[in-house]
PARO-198737 format. One record per residue: y, z, x of N, C-alpha, C in turn. Coordinates in steps of 0.1 Angstrom, whole numbers, plus 5000, padded with zeros to 4 digits. Example, Ala and Ser with C-alpha at 12.3 -4.5 7.8 and 13.67 -1.06 7.14 Angstrom:
494350785132495550785123496750785132;497850715128498950715137500050795129;
This chain:
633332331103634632301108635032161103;636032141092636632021095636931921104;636431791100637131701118638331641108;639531661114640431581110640731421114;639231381121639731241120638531171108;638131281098637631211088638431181075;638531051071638931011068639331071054;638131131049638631191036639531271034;639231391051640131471054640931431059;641631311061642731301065643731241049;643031181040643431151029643831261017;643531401021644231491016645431551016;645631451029647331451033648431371030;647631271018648431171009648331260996;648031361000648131470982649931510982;650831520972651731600974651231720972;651931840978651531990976652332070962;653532020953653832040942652931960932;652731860931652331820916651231780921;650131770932649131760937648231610929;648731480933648931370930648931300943;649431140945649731090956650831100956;651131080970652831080975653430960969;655030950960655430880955656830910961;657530810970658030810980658530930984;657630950991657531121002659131131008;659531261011660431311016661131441026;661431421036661331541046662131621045;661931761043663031891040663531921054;664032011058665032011072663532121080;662832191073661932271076660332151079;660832011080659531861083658531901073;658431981062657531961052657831851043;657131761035657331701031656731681014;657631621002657231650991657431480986;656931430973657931380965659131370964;660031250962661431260960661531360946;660731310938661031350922660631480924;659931520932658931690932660731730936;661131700945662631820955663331790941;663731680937664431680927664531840914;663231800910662631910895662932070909;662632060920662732190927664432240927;665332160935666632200934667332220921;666332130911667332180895667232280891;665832380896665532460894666532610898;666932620910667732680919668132630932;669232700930670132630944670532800953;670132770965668932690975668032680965;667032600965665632640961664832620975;663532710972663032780989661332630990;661032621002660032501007658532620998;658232500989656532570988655632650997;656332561011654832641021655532681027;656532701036657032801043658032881035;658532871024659632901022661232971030;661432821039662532801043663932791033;665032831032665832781019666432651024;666632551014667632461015668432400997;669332351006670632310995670732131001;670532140985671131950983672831940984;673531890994674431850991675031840976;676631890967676831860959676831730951;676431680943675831570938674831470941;673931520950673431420961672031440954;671131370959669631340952668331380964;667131380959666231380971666131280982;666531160971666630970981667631020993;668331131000669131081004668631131016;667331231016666731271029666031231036;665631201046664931121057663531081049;663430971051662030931045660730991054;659831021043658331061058657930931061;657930851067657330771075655630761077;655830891081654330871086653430871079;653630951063652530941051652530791051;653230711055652630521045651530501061;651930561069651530491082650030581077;649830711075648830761071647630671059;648430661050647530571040647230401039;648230371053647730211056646230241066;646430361074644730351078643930431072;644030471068643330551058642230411050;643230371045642630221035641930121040;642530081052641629981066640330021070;640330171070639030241068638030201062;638230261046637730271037637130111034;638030061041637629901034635929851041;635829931047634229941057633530021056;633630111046633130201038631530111031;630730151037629530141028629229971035;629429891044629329791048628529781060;627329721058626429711076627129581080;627429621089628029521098626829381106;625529491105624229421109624229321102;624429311091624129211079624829091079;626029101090627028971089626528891107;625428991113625228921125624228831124;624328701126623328611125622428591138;620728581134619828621143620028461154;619128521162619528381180618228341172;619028191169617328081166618727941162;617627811165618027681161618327671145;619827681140620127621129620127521125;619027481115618827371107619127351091;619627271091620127191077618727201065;618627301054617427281046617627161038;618427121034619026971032618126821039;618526811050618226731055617426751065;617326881067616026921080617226861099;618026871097618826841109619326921117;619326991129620327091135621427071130;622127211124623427221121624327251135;625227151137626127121150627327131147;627827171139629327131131629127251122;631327281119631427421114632727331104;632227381088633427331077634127461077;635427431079636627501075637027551061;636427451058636927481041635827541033;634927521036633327601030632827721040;633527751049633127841060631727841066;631327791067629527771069629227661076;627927651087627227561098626827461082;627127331093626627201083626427101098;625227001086624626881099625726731096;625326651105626126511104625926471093;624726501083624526421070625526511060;625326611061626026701050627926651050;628326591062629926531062629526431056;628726351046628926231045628526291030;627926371028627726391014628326461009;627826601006628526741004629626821005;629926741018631326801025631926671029;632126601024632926451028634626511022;634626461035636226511029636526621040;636226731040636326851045636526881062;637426961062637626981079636927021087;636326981099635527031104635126991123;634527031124634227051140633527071147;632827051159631627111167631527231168;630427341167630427421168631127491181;630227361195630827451208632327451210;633027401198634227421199635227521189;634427561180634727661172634627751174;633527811182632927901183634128031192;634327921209635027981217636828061203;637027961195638128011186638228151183;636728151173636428251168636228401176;635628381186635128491195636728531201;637728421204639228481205639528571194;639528531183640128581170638928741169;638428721173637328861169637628941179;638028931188638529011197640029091200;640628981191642229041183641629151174;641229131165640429191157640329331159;639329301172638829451175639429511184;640429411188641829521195642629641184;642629541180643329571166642729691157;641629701157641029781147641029931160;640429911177640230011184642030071182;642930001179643930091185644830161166;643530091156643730101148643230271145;642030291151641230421151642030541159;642330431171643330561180644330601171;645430521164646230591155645930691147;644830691138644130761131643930891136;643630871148642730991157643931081161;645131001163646531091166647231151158;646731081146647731131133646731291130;645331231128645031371127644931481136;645031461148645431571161646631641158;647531541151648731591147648831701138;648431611126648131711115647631861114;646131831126645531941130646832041134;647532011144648632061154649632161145;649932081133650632121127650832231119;649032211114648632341106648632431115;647932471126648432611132649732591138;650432571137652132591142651932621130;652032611118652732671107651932811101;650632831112649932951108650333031117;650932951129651733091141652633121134;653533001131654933081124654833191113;653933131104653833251092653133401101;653033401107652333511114653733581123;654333501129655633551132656133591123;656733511115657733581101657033721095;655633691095655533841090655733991101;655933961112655734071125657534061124;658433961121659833981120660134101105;659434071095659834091089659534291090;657934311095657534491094659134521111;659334421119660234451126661934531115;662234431107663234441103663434551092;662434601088662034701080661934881088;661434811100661534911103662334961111;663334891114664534891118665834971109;665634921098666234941087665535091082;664535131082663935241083664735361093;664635301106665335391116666535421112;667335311111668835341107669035391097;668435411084668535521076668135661080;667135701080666735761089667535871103;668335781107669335821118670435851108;671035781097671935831088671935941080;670635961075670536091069670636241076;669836191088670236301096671636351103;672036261108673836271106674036351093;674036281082674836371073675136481072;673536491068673036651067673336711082;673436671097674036741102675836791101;676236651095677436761091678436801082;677236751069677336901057676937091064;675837071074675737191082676637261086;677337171095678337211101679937211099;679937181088680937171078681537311068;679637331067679437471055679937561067;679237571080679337691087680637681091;681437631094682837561100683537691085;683437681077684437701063683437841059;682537931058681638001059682538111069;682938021081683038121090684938181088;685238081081686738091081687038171069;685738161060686038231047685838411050;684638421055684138531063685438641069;686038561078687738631083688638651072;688438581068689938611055689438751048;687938721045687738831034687638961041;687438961057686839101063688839101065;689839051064691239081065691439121055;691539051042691939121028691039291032;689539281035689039401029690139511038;690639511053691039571062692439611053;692839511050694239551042694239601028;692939581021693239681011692839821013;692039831028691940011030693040091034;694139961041695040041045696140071033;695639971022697140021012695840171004;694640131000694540280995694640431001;694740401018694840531027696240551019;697640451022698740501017699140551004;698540450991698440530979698140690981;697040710989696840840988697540960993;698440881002699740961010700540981000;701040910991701940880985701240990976;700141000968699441080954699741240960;699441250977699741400982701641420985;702141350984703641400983704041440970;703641310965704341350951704141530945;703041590948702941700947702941810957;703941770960704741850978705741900972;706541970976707942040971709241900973;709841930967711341840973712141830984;711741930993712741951002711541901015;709941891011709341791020709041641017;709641651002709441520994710141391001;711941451002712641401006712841421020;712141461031712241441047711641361055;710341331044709141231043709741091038;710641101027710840941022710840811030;711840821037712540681042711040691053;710540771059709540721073708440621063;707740701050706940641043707340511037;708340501032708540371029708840221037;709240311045709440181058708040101060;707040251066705640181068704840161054;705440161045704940111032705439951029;706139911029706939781034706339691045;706539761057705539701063704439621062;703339771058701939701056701639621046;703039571034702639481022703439361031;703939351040704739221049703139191056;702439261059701239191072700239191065;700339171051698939181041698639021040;697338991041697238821041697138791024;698138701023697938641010697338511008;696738451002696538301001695738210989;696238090988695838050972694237990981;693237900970692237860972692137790963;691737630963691437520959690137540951;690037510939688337470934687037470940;687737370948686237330960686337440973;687037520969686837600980687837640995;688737500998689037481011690237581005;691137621019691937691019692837621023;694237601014695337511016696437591016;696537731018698337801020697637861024;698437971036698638071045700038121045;700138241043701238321041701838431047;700738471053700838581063701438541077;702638571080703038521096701638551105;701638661107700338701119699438621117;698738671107697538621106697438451105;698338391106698338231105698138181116;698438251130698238191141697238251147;696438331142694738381142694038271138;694238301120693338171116693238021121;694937951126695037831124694237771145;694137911148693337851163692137901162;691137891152689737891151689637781138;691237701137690337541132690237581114;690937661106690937681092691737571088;692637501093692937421081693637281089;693037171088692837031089693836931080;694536891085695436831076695236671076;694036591078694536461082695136391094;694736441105695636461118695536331125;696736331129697036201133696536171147;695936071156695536041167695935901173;695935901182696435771192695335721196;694235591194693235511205694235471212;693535431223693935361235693035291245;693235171252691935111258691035071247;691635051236691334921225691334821230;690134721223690834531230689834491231;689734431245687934381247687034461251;685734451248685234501256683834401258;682634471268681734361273680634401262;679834281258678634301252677734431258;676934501258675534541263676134641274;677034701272677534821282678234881273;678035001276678335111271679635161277;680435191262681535161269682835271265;683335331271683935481267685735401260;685735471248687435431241687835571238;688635571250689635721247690435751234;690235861230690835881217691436031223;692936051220694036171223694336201211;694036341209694636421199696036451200;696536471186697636511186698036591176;697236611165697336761154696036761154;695036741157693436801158694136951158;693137041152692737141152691737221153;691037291162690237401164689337321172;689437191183688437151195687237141189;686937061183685237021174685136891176;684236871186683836701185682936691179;682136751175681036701159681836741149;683236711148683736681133684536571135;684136481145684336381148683236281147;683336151136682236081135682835921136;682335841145682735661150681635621144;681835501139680935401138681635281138;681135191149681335051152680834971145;681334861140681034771132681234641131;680234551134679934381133680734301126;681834201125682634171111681534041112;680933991123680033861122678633911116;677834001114676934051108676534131097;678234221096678334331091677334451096;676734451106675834531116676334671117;676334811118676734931116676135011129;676335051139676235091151677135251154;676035351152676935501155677635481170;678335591168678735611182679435701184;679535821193679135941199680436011207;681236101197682436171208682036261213;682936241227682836371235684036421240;683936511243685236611245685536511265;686636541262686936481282687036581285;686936561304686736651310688036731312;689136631313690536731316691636781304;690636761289690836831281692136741272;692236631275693336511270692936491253;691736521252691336401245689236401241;689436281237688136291229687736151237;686336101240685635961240685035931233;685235801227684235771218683335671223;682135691229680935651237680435541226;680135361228679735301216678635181231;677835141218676735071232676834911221;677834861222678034691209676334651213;675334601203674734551203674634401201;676134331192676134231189677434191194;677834091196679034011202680233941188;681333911194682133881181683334031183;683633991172684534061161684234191158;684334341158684034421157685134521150;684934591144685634741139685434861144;686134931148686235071155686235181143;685735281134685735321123685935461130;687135591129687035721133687535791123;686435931118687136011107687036121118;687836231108687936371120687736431102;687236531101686436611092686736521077;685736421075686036331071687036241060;687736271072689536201069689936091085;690235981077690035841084691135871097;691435851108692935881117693435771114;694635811116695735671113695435551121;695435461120695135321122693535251124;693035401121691735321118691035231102;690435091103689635101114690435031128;689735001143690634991153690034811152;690434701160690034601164689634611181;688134571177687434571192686634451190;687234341202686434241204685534241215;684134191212682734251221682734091229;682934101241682433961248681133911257;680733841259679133821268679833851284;678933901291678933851303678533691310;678933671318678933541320677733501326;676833581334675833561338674633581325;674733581314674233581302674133421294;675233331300675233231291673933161293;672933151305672333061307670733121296;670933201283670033201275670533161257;669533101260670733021242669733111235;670433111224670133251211669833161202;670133031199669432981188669932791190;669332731182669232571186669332491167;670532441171670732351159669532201160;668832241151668432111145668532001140;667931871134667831821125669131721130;669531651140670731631143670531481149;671531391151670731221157671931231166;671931241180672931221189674231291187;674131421182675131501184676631491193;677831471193678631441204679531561207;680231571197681531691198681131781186;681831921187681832011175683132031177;683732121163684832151162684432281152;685432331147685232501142686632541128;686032541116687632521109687632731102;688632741098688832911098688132981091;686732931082685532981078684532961089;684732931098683532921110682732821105;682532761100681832641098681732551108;680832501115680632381125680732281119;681532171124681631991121681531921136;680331881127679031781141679631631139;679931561150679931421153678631331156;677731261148676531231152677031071151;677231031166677430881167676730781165;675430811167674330691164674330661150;674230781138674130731125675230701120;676330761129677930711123678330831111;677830921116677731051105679131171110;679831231100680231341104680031461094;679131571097678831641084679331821092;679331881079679732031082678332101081;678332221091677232331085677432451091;676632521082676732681082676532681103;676532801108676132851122674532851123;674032831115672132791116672332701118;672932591113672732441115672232421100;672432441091672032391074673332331075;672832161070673732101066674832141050;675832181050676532211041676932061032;677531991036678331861030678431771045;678831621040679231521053680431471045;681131431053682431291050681931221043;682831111032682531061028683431001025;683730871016685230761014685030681027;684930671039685230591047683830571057;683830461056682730431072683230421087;682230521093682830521104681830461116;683130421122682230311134681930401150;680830501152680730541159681930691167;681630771155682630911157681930911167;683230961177683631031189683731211191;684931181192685731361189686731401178;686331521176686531621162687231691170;688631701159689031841157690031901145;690232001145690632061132692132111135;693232111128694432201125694432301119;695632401115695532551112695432531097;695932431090695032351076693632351075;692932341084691832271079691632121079;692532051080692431951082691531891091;690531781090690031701098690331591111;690331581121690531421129689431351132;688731291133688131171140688431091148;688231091159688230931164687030811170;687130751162686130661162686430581174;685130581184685330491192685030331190;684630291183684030141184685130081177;685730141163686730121160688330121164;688630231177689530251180690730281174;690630401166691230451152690730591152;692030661150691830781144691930831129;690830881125690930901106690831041103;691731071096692131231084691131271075;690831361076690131371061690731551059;690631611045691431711043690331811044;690331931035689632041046688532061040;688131921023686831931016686331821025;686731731030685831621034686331491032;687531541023687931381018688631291025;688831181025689231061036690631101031;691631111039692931051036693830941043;693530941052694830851063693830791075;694830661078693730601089694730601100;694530521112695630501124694830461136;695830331135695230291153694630141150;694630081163694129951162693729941174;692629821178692729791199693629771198;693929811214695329721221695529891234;696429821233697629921246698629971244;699429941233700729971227700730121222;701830181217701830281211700930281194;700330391191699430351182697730261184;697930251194696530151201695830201207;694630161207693430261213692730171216;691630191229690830111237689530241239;688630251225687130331233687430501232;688630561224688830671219687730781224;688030901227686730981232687231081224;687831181235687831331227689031351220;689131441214690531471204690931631202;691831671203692431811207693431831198;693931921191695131951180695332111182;696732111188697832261190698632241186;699532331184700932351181701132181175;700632161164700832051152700831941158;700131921172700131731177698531771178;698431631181697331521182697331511198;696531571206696131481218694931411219;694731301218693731191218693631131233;692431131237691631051254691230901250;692830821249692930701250691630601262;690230621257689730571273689830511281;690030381278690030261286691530241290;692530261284693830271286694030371293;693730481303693730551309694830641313;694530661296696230811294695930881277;696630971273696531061267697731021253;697330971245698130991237698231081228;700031161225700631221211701031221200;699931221188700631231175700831331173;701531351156701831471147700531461138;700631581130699531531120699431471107;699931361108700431251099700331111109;699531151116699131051127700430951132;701530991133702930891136702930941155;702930871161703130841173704430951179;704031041191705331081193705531081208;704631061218704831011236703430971236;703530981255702430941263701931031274;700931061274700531141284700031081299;700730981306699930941318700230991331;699530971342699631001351698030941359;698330891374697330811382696130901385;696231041379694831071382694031111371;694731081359693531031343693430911345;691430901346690930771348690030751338;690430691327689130681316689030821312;689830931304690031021300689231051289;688331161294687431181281687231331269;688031401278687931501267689231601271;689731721261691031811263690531921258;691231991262691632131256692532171260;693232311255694532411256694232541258;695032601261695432721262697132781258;697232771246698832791243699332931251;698832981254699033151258699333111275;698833021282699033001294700332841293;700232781283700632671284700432571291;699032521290697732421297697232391294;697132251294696032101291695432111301;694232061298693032051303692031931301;692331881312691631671308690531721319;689431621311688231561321688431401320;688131371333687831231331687031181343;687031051344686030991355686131021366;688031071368688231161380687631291383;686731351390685831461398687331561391;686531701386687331771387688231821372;689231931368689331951358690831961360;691731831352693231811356693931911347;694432001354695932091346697032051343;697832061331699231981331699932081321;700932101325702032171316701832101301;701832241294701432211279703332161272;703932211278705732151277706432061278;705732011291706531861292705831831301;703831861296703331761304703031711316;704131851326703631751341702531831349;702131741360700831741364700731911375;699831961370699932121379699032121388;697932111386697132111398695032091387;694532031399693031991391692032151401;690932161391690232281394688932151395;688732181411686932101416686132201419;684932221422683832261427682832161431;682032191438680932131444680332091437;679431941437678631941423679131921411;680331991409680831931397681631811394;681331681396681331581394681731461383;680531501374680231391365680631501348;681731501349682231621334682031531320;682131581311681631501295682631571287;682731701289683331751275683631891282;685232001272685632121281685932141272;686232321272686832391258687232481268;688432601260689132721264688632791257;688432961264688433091260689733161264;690533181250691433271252691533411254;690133451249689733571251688833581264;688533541269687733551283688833521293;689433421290690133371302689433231309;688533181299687333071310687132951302;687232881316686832741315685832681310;685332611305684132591300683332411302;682932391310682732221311681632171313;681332031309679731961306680131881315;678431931320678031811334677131731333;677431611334676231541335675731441346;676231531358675131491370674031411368;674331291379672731271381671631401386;672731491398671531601402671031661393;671831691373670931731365671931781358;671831771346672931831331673431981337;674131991332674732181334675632231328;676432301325677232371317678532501333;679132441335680132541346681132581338;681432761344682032801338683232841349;684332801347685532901355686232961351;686633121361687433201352688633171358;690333191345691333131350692433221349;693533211353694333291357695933271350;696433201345697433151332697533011347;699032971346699032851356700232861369;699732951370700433001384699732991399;699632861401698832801410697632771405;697132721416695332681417694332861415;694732891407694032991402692533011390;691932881391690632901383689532911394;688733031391687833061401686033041397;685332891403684132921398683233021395;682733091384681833191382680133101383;680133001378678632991380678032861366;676732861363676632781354675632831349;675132751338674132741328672532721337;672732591344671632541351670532551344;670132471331668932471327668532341326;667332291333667032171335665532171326;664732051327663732031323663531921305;662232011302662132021283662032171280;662132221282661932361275662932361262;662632451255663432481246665332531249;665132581259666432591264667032501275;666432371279666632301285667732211281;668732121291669832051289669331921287;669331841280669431711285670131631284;671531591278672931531279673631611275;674631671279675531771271677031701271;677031641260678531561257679531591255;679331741246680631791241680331931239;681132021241681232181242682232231232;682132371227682932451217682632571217;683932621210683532781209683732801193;682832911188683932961176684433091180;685233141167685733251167684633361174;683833421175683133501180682733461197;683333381204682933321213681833271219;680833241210679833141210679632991217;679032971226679132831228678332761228;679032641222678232511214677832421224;676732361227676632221238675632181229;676532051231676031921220674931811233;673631861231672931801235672131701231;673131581238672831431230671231431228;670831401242669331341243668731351239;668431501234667131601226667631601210;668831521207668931551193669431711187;670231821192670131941192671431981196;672032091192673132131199672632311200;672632351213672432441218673132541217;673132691212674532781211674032901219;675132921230674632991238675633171242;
């Protein structure tokens, strides 16, 4: 078994794992493997993503950007500075530098050596200063001595906490290698998962089919069947008449003509009730000509024309319940719910989900039975003998239950004090990271896509975006709000300290509806409105925004929504602004950051209690009174993986996802 606190084996971890060399300033991928700058370099020119050697995670270099521009590994130099300290004692008896207990004498002069030269490092007697060492610095021993035994004791402070380092790096190292042998062991148990998932679902497809090519054939089989046992019925009845007719003609005339008119009548007749009808290539029957027989055939379901249908009880529905969407016929023909086939469909996944009609009970109509596995954006897909009904596909949006939020589905990484998110109409996330002064975009994994760039910023605040794409910022340290367009680029700046119109004192959050700018003026304790050309257009105050930290809207209710130092969540006419009424609960106290669900109806707000971080949710009612009703919270305390530890700023995207920007832990949580 390897000890990883030997040194050799710990110097295998100054190897790069591409060009297998020494590390030549090492570099961390978002996956903490670490290479050569020049190694990621020759890797990304290669392909874009290009995937990590040892896990193969994918990543992408920013457009024009280099390897220099990723976190340095640190800890390889801290690795090979003890590594070297080591080595430097490598092969050295330490016995050999301890001098044995006996009287030191001068072979010189035969004198006890009593005195220590500085500059020749070595015991010397009173004669040797006058000869040898004249000149030279020097001293009693019993006074050097105590020096030295201080300084050796630094030393071996120094060296013991020198070993402990060592001894942690390789615990580490150790540590690391099986985390990355669990993971690879996971990925492979995701991956026979996902295969055989994809297995089933073919699988389940094929069988479908072929069940209704079955029932398709016998459906058209059975309809062909009738026509032909009608033709055969009607041509016996015209040969019985031919033959009536073959026995008159050689009858006399005077029974020839007594017979006529009765025979012809029912000769006329039976060529009026004879079924005629054309037939298509492929078989299907598209004319019917026979009065009678048309209202035989056409109620045992012969002929299908594209029939038009009404959904209804479209809209939302809940994640993880199964959930019945009435579908009413209105030219269906011949009562067949297996010539009825739904499939629901993911627009966030593209995910493909059957689902199951059934006839209702009081004969209205059809249900189309569907179980959403995934949340978002969805499509309602219905054919009826496979011909699409009018307005399909339908729009069905799938939403969480609320007592679901308190499990996050996935956790953004790689992040330095995350503050606010915002969401531009590709769903892309734009993270505020205040401590590096960073504002960058990324995919919904958290892969950094691109950051801002043209302007430095002094401690971004709150983000948000317009129906452009356009960017805001507001930097707090700076007290200035800055533009940038919907690639990244800087365009416009605004704002100075002060109090005046255009002035800002410690800027927090930022909000953009219906083409203004609401900005949480902090310290000035009110709300200022631009346009989006940053020009000043009112004031939002009122005595119970105190130190105003964050907004949201709801255009559909016409409602602002401030947190601030005041307890509680202030409502205000989104029209002219005046004060409606504030939504408190117990405990909810200490608010950070709020977003709106227009599709839920719910409040959404970050707590940061001393009793302990949380996430409350209230459901709301448009603004017709004190109508938001607490539902409950997140309540995840601790370190765990799903634990809160500052939650600054909150968001939704399009699929109603939510984001908590969890300063402390570096992480923004999506839940």
């Amino acid at each position: 078994m390897e000890d990883v606190n030997d040194p050799l084996e710990i110097d295998r971890d100054l190897i790069c794992f591409v060009c297998n060399l020494e590390f030549k300033d090492p570099r961390f991928l978002p996956c903490h493997h670490y290479y050569c700058a020049k190694c990621i370099d020759q890797l990304a020119s290669f392909a874009k993503p290009f995937v990590c050697p040892q896990c193969g995670v994918e990543t992408t270099l920013p457009e024009g950007s280099r390897a220099d521009t990723l976190p340095e590994a640190l800890v390889v130099r801290k690795i090979k500075k003890h590594v070297e300290a080591v080595k430097v004692l490598e092969g050295v008896d330490l016995e050999d530098h301890v001098a044995p207990s006996y009287v030191f004498t001068c072979r010189d002069h035969d004198i006890q050596q009593r005195l220590y030269c500085y500059d020749c490092n070595r015991l010397v007697c009173s004669e040797c200063t006058l000869v040898t060492h004249r000149g030279h610095s020097y001293e009693f021993v019993r006074e050097a001595a105590p020096k030295f035994r201080r300084d050796m004791e630094v030393d071996r402070a120094a060296m013991a906490s020198t070993i402990e380092t060592v001894q942690t790096t390789g615990d580490q190292l150790n540590q690391r290698k099986h985390e990355m042998l669990e993971q690879a062991q996971q990925a492979k148990v995701k991956l026979h998962q996902s295969f055989d998932e994809m297995q089933r679902i073919l699988d389940a497809r094929r069988e479908a089919l072929v069940q209704a090519v079955d029932e398709l054939t016998e459906y058209h089989v059975t309809v062909l069947n009738d026509k032909v046992a009608a033709t055969r019925a009607s041509a016996e009845t015209l040969h019985q008449l031919l033959g009536l007719v073959g026995k008159l003609a050689a009858a006399s005339d005077e029974e020839f003509a007594s017979s006529y008119c009765h025979i012809r009548s029912l000769l006329r007749a039976k060529q009026e009730n004879t079924v005629v009808f054309n037939v298509e290539p492929g078989g299907v029957i598209v004319d019917i000509t026979c009065v009678e027989d048309i209202r035989r055939l056409t109620q045992t379901g012969a002929k299908v024309l594209c029939p038009s249908l009404l959904a209804q009880n479209l809209g939302i529905v809940e994640f993880g319940k199964t959930t019945p969407i009435v579908v009413h016929h209105v030219a269906l023909v011949g009562n067949r719910p297996t010539a009825i086939k739904a499939n629901l469909i993911s627009l966030t996944d593209q995910v493909m989900m059957p689902a199951k009609a059934m006839r209702r009970r009081n004969g209205t109509g059809y249900e189309i039975m569907c179980n959403p596995r995934t949340r978002g954006r969805h499509q309602l897909a219905i054919e009826v003998a496979g011909n699409p009904i009018d307005g399909s596909p339908f729009p069905i949006f799938v939403t969480m239950p609320f007592a679901m939020l308190g499990k996050p589905v996935r956790a953004m990484k790689a992040l330095m004090r995350p503050t606010t998110v915002a969401f531009d109409r590709a769903g892309h996330v734009i993270v505020s990271e205040r401590e590096i002064n960073r504002v960058s975009v990324r995919d919904k994994k958290g892969l950094k896509l691109t950051e801002f760039r043209g302007h430095t910023f002094m401690h971004p605040w709150g983000v948000a975006v317009d129906n452009e794409d356009c960017v805001y910022v507001s930097e707090y340290l700076a007290h200035r709000v800055t533009k940038f367009d919907s690639n990244g680029k800087f365009l416009k700046v605004a704002g100075k300290q002060g109090s005046g119109n255009l002035e800002f004192y410690y800027p927090k959050g930022i909000h953009c509806i219906q083409n203004k700018l609401y900005i949480c003026d902090g310290k000035n304790d009110r709300i200022q409105v631009l346009d989006k050309e940053l020009q000043f257009l009112e004031m939002l105050n009122h005595n119970i925004i105190k130190s105003p930290i964050d907004i949201a809207a709801s255009p559909s209710d016409g409602c602002l929504f401030v947190v601030s130092s005041t307890p509680g969540v202030h409502v205000f006419n989104l029209a002219d602004h005046t004060y409606l009424y504030s939504v408190e609960h117990k405990g909810v106290t200490h608010l950070s950051g709020v977003c709106y669900s227009p599709v839920q109806s719910a409040l959404y707000v970050c707590d940061v209690s001393p009793a302990g971080p949380d996430v409350h949710v209230f459901q709301c009612d448009g603004r017709h009174g004190n109508t938001c009703t607490y539902i409950g919270s997140v309540n995840r305390k601790g370190g765990g993986s799903g634990s809160l530890g500052t939650p600054t700023g909150i968001g939704l995207d399009e699929d109603c996802y939510v984001y908590v920007c969890d300063s402390e832990q570096d992480r923004i949580l999506v839940f």
